[in-house]
C-alpha positions as CSV (number, residue, x, y, z in Angstrom):
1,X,23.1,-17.9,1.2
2,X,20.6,-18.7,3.7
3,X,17.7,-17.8,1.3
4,X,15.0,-19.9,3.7
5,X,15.6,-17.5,6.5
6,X,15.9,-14.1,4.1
7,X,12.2,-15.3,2.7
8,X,11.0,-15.7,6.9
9,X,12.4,-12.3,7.6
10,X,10.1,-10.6,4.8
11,X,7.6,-13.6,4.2
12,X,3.8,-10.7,3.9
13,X,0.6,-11.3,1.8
14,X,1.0,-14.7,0.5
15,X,-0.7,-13.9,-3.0
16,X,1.4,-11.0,-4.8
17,X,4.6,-9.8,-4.7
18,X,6.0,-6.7,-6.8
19,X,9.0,-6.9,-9.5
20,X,11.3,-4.0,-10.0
21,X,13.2,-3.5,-13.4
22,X,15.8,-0.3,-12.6
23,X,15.7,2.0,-15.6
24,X,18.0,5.2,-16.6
25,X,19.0,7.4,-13.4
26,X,18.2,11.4,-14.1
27,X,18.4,13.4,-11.4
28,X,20.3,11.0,-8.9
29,X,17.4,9.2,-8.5
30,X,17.3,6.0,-9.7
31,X,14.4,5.4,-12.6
32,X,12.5,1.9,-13.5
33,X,9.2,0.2,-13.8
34,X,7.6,-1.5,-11.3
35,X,4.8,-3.9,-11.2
36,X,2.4,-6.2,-9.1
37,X,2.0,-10.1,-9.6
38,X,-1.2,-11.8,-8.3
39,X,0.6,-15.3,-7.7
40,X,2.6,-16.5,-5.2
41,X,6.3,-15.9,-4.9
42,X,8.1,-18.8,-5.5
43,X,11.2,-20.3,-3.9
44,X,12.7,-19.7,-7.2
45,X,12.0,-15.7,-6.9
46,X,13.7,-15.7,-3.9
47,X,16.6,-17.4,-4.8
48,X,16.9,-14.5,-7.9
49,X,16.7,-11.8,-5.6
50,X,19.4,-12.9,-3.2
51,X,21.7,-13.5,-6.9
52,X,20.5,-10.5,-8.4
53,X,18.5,-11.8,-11.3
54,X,16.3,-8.9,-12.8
55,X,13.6,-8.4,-11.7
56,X,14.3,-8.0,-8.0
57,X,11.4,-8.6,-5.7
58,X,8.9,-6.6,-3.9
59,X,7.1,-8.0,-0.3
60,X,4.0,-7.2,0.6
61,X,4.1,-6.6,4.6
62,X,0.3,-7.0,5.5
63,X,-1.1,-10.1,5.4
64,X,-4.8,-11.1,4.6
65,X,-5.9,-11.1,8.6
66,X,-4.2,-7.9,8.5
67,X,-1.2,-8.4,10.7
68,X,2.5,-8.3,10.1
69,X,6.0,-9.1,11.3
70,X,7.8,-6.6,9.7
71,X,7.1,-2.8,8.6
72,X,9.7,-0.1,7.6
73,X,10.2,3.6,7.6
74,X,10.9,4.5,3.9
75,X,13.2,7.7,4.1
76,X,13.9,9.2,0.6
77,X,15.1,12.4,1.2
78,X,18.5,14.0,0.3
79,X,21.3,14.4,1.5
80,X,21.1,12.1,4.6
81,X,23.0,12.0,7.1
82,X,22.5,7.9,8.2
83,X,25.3,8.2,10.7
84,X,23.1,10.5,12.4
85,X,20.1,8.9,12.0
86,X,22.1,5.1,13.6
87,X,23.4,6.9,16.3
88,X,19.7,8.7,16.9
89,X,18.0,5.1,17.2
90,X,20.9,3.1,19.0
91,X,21.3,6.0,21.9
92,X,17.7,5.9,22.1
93,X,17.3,2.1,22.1
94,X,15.2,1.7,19.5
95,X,15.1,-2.0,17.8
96,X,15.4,-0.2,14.2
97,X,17.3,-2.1,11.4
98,X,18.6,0.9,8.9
99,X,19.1,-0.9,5.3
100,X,20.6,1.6,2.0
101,X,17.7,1.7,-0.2
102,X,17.7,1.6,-4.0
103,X,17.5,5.3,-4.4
104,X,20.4,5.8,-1.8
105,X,17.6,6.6,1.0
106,X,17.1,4.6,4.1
107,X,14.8,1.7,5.0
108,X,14.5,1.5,8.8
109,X,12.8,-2.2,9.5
110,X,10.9,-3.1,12.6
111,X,10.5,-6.9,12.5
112,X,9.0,-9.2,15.3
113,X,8.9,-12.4,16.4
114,X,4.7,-12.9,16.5
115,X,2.3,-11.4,13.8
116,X,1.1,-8.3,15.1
117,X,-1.6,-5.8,13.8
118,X,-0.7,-3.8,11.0
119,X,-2.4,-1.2,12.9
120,X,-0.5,-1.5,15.9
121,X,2.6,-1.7,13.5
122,X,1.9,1.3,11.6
123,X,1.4,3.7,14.5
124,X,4.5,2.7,16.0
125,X,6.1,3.4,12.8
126,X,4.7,6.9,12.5
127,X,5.6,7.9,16.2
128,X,9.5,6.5,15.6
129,X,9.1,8.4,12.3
130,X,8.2,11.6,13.9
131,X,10.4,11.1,16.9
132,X,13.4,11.1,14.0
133,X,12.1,14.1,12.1
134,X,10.6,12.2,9.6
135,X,7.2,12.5,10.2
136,X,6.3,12.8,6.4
137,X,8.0,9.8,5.0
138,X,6.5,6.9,3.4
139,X,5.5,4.0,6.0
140,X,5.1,0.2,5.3
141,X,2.3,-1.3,5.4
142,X,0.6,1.6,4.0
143,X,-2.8,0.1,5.1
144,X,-3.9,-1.1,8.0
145,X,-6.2,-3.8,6.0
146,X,-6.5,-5.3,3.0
147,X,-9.6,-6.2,2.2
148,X,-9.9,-9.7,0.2
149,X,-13.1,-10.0,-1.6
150,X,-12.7,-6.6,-3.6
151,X,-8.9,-7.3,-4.5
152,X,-6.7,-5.3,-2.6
153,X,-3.4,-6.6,-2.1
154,X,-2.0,-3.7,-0.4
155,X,1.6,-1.9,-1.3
156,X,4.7,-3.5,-1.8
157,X,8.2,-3.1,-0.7
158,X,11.5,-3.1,-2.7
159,X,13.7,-5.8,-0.5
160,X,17.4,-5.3,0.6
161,X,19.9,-7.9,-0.3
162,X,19.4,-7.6,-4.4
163,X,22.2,-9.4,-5.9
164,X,23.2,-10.2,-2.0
165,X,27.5,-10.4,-2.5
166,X,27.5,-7.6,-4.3
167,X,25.1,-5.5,-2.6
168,X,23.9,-1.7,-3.0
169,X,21.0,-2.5,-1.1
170,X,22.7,-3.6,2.3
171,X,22.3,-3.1,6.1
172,X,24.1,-0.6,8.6
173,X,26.1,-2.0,11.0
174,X,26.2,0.4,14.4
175,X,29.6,1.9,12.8
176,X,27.7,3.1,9.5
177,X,29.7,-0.1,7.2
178,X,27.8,-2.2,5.3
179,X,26.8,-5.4,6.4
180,X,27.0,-8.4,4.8
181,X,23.7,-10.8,4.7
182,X,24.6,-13.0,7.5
183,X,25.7,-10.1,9.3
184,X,22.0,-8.8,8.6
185,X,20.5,-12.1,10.3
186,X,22.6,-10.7,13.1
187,X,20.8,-7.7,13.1
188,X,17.7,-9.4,12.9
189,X,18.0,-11.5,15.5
190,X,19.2,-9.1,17.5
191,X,16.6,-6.6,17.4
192,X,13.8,-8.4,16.9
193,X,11.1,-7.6,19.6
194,X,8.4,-9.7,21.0
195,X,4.6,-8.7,20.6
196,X,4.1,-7.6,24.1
197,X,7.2,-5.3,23.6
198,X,6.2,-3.6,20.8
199,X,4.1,-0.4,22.6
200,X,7.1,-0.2,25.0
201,X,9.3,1.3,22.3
202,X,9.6,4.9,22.8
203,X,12.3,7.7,22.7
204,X,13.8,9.4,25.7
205,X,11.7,12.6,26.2
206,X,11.8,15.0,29.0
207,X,8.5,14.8,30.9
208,X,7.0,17.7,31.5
209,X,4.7,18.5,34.8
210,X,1.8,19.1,33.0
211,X,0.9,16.6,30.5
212,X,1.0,18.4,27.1
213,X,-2.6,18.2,25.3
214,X,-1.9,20.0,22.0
215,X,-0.5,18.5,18.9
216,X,2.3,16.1,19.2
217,X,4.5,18.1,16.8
218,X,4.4,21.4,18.6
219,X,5.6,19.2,21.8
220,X,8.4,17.8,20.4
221,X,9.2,21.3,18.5
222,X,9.4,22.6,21.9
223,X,11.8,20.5,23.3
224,X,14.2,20.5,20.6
225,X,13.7,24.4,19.7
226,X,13.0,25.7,16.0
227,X,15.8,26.9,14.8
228,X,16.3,29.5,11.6
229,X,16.5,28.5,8.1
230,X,13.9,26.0,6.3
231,X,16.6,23.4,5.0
232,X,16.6,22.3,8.3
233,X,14.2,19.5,9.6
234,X,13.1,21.5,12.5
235,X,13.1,25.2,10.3
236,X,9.9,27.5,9.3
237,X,10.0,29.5,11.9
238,X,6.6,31.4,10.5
239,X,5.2,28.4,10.1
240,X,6.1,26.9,13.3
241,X,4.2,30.2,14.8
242,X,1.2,30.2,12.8
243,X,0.8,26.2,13.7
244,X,1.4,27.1,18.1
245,X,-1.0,30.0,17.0
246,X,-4.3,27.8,16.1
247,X,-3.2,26.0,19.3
248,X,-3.3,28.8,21.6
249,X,-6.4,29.8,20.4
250,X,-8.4,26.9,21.5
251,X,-6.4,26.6,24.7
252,X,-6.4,30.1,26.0
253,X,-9.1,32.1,24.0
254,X,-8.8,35.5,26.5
255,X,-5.0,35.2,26.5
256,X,-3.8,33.7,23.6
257,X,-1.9,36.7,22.2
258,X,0.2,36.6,25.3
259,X,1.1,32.6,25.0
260,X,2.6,33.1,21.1
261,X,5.2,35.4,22.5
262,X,6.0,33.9,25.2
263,X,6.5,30.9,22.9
264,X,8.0,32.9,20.5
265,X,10.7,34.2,23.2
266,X,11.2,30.5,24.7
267,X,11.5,28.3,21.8
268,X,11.9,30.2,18.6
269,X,15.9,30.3,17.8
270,X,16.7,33.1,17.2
271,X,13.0,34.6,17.9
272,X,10.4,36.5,15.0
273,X,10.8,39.9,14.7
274,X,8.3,41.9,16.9
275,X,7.0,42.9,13.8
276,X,5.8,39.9,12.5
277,X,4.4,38.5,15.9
278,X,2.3,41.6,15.6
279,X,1.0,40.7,11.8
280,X,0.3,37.0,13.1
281,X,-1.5,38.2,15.8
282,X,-3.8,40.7,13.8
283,X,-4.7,37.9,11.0
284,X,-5.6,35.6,14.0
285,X,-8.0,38.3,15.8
286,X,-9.7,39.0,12.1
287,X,-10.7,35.5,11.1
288,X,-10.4,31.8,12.8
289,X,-8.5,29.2,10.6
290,X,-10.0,25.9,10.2
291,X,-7.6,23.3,11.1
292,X,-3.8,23.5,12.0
293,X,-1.1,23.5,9.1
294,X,0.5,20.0,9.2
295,X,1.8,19.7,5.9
296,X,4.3,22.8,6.8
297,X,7.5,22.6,7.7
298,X,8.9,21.6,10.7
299,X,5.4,20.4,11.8
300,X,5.1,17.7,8.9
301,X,8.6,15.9,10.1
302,X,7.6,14.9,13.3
303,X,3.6,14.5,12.9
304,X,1.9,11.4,14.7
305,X,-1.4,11.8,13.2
306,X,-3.4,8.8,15.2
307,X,-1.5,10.3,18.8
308,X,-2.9,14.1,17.6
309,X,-6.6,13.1,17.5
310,X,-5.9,11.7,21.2
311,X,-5.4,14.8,22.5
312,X,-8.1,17.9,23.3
313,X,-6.8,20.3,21.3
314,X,-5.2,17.9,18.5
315,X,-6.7,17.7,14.8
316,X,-9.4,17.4,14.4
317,X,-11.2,13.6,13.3
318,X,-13.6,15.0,10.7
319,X,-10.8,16.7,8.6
320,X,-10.2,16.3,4.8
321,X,-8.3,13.3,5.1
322,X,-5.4,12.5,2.5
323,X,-5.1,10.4,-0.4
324,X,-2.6,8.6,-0.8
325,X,-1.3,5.9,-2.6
326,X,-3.3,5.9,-5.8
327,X,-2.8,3.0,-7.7
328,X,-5.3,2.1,-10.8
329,X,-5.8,-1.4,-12.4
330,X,-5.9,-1.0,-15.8
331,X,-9.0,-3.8,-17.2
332,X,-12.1,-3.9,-19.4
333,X,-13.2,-2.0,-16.5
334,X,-10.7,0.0,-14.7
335,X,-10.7,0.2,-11.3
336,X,-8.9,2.7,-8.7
337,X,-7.1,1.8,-5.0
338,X,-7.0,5.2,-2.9
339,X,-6.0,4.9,0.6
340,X,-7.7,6.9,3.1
341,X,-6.8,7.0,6.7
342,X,-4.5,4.0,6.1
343,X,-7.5,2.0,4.4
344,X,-7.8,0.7,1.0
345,X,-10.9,2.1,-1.2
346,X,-11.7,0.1,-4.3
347,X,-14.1,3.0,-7.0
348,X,-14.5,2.7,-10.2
349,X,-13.2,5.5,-12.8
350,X,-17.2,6.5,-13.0
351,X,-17.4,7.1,-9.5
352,X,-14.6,9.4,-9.2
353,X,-16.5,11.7,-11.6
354,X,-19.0,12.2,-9.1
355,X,-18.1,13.7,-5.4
356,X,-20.6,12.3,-3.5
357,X,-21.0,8.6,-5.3
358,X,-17.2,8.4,-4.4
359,X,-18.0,9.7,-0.5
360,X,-20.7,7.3,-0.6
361,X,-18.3,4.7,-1.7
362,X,-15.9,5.6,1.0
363,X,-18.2,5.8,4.2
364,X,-19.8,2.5,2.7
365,X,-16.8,0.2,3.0
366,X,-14.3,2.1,6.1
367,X,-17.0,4.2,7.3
368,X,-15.3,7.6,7.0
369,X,-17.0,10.8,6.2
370,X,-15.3,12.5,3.7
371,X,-16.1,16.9,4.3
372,X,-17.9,18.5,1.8
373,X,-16.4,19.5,-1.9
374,X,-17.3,21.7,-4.3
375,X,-17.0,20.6,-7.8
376,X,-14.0,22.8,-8.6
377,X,-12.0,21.9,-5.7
378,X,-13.0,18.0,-6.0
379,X,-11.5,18.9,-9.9
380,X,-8.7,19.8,-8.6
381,X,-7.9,17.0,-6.5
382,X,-8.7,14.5,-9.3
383,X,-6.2,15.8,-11.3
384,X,-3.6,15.2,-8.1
385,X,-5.1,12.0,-7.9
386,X,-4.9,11.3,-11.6
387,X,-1.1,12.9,-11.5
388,X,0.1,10.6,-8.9
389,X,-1.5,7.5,-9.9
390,X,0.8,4.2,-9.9
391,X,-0.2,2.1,-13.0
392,X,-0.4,-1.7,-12.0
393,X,-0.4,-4.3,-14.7
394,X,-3.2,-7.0,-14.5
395,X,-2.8,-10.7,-15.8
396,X,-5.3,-12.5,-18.2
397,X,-6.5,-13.8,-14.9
398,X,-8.0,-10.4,-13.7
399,X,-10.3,-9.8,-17.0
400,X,-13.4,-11.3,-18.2
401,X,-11.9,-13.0,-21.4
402,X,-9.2,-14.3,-19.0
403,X,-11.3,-15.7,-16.5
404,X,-13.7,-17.5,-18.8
405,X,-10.3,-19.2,-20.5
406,X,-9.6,-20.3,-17.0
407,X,-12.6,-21.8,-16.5
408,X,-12.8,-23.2,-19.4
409,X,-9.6,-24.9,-19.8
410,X,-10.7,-26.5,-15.9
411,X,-13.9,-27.8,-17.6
412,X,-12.3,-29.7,-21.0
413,X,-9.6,-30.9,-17.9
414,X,-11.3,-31.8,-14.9
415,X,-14.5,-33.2,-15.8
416,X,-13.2,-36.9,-16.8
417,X,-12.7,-37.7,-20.1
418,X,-15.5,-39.3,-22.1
419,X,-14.5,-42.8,-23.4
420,X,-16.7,-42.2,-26.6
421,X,-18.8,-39.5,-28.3
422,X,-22.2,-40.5,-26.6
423,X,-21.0,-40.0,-22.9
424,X,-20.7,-35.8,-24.5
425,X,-24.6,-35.9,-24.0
426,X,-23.8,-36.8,-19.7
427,X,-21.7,-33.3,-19.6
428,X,-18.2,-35.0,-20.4
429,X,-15.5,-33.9,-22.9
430,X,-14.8,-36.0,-25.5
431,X,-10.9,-36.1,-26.4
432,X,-9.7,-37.4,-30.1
433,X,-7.2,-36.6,-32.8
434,X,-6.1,-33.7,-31.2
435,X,-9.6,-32.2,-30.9
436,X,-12.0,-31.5,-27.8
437,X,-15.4,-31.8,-28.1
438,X,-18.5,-31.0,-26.0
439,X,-22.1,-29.5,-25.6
440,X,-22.5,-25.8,-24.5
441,X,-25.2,-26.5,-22.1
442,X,-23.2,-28.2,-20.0
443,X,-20.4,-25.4,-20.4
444,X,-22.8,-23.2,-19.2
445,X,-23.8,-25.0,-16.5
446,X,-20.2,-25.3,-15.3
447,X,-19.6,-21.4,-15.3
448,X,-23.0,-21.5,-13.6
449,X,-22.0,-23.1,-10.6
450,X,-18.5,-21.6,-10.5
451,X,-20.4,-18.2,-10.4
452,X,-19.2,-16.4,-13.6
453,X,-22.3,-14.8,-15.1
454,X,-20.0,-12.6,-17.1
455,X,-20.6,-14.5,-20.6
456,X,-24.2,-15.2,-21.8
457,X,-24.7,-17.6,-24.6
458,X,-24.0,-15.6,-27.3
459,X,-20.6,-14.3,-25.6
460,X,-19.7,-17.6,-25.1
461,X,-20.3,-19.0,-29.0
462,X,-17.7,-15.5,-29.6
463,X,-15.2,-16.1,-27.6
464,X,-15.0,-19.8,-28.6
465,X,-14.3,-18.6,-32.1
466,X,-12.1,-16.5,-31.7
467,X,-10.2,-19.2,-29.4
468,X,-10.1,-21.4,-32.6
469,X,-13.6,-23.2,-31.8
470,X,-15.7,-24.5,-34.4
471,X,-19.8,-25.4,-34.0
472,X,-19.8,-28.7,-35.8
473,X,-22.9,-31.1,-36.0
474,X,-22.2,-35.0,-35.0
475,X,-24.3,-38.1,-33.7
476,X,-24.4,-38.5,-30.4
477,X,-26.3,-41.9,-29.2
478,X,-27.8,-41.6,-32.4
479,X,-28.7,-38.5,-32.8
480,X,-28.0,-34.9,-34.6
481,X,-26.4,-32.8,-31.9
482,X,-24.7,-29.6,-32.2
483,X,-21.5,-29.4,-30.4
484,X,-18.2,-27.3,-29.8
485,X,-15.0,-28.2,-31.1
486,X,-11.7,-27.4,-30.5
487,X,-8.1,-28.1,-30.5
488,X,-6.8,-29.5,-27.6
489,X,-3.2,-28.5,-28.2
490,X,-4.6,-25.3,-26.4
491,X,-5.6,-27.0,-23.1
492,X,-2.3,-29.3,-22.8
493,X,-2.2,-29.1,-18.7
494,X,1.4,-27.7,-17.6
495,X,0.1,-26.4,-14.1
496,X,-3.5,-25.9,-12.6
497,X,-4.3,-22.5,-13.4
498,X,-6.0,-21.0,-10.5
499,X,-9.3,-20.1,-11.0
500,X,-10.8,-16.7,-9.0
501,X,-13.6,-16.4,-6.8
502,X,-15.9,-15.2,-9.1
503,X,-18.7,-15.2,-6.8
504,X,-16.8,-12.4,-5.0
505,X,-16.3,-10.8,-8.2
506,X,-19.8,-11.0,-8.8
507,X,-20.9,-9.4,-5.9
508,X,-17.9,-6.8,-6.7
509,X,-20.0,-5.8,-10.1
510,X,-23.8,-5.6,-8.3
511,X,-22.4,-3.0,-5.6
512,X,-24.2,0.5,-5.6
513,X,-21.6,2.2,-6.3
């Protein structure tokens, strides 16, 4: 196994990775817990993976500059016809890679040879997506940046290849078999596209005269015809009526009633009942509806939301925007991960009590204005936000106790060793019979310049007991001094820890919000 070139292919955010442990299947879907490391994946990870050693691993697409070489199309709906979906992308000629994925779904990778924008990734995603009748999957990356200093690592990716010669989790060859992993660095290299090709990927659509300026999933709707019966990708024919309705209202205000039958005549298969063109029309003339219905079906399979707010009579930008993956980080003090318009917002649980010191939040670091809530309706989205919230595990690394144990196993370790007990009173540790010992200001003045202001002095004398420490009196040159000590069996060096920016983290805990 060439695991060198798996780890290029999905090589993302070069600081976490996600584990996945599969569980009981109920349902047909296949259960297990999932969870994010803060560390780097090691060659050794890899290597599992590819053998299919539990855990198996998780990339991160987006990268901290916020490009990528790689993004998928996460289709988990059932059943699915991938024969259809192969043929769909290889007639068209689009560079797709289709991989089973653990739930029996599809992932559709896009991979390229240069680091592109996440942004630029994710768009093309969503319009390849929609062009498929997909428009509502899940895509990767899920954010379009990550931003660094307040701890977002972004979403993570289940990879294919677990347990690699024996394989659920395998590639489509053009013929629908299964592909074997050097068959899959076929595919790769293959389809890989170059940066500057990237836009250039498109499917074939009939141009019309005139170019269309309404929503992109009422133009694609119209060329492929809504058909009856909702279990179809393209069905909701009521729906699909109501959504051309809101359109021909803003396009034709003195004639719209004339445009939805026409439509429904031309494109409706077979077409409403006269009777319920009539009622449509009549709840139209008594009220105007705010915004267009994208979540219904058909319109949600083939919606390209950044195209739509092109266009003149598209969504509108100042919408209630979604949020979507929720993830909260369970420390001393929790902290939430909503994504909003494809960007990462870091709140506090506090501030999700509170509408508008969360929209504050929000407009202060992506600059979007969220509408106006009232407090029943914000209620009611907390509880969806609460109900779909992905529970990540932290290390010792990400709370207070644990970072001060960091930073104190790099003072008793890095500081040089003091030769005898007098050099203790020149800020060195003093190492003997299996016991550390030192003088707190100088401890203090370590976490000083590190930045952590998390501990004052009392914290500090706390925390050192109930690490095993012991405030002991000795002569140093001569003299009474008090000192900490401590056994060093606790501090043995296996590896450098790493030690986090905490004056980031300190800014993190003096921001408004």
């Amino acid at each position: 196994m060439d695991i060198n070139k798996f780890k290029k292919i999905f090589e993302g955010l070069d600081r976490a990775y996600g584990q996945y442990t599969p569980g009981e299947t109920k349902n047909g879907k296949v259960g297990g817990s999932a969870v994010t490391k803060r560390n780097l994946i090691s060659d050794a990870l890899w290597k599992n993976h590819l053998e299919g050693q539990a855990p198996s691993l998780g990339s991160i697409p987006i990268r901290d500059d916020n490009n990528c070489t790689w993004g998928c199309i996460d289709i988990d709906t059932y059943p699915l016809d991938i024969n259809k979906i192969i043929s769909t992308i290889r007639n068209n000629k689009i560079p797709l890679v289709p991989c089973r994925s653990k739930s029996g779904g599809a992932h559709l990778f896009l991979f390229t040879e240069e680091l592109v924008s996440a942004k630029d990734m994710v768009e093309k995603l969503q319009e390849l997506a929609g062009g498929l009748g997909y428009g509502s999957c899940e895509i990767f990356p899920k954010q379009i940046a990550v931003n660094s200093i307040r701890g977002d690592v972004g979403s993570w990716l289940n990879l294919p290849y677990f347990n690699a010669k024996n394989t659920m989790r395998y590639a489509y060859l053009d013929d629908g078999s299964a592909a074997s992993l050097e068959e899959f660095f076929n595919l790769y290299d293959k389809y890989k596209v170059k940066k500057e090709d990237l836009k250039k990927i498109k499917f074939k659509i009939k141009i019309k005269k005139e170019e269309f300026d309404g929503p992109p999933c009422l133009e694609k709707l119209m060329q492929i015809g809504i058909v009856e019966g909702t279990e179809s990708p393209n069905g909701g024919r009521d729906n699909a009526l109501t959504h051309y309705t809101i359109y021909a209202k803003r396009k034709w205000p003195e004639e719209w009633q004339d445009k939805i039958s026409e439509f429904n005549q031309q494109h409706i298969k077979p077409p409403l009942s006269y009777k319920i063109v009539t009622k449509t029309v009549r709840s139209h003339e008594k009220k105007d509806y705010d915004g267009y219905t994208c979540k219904a079906n058909p319109m949600c399979n083939f919606c390209v939301s950044h195209v739509c707010k092109t266009r003149e009579f598209g969504i509108d930008d100042d919408l209630e925007q979604d949020f979507t993956d929720v993830k909260k980080y369970q420390t001393e003090n929790s902290f939430w991960f909503i994504t909003i318009d494809k960007q990462q917002v870091r709140v506090r649980t506090d501030d999700l009590f509170e509408y508008n010191r969360f929209a504050k939040a929000v407009f202060d670091q992506i600059n979007v204005v969220l509408p106006e809530m009232s407090k029943k309706d914000w209620k009611q989205r907390l509880k969806l936000i609460g109900a779909s919230a992905q529970i990540e595990e932290m290390g010792d690394d990400t709370t207070l106790d644990g970072r001060f144990d960091q930073h104190l196993h790099a003072f008793v370790n890095d500081l040089g060793k003091a030769m005898t007990m007098d050099e203790v009173a020149y800020g060195k540790c003093f190492h003997k019979d299996g016991f550390i010992y030192f003088r707190t200001e100088f401890l203090e003045q370590f976490l000083e310049k590190k930045r952590f202001r998390g501990y004052d002095a009392i914290r500090i004398g706390v925390r050192m007991r109930e690490l095993g420490g012991e405030s002991v009196v000795l002569k140093v040159e001569k003299k009474d001094k008090r000192l900490w000590k401590i056994k060093s069996k606790a501090f043995e060096r296996i590896d450098k820890l790493p030690i986090p920016d905490e004056e980031s983290l300190n800014k993190e805990e003096e921001l408004p919000f």
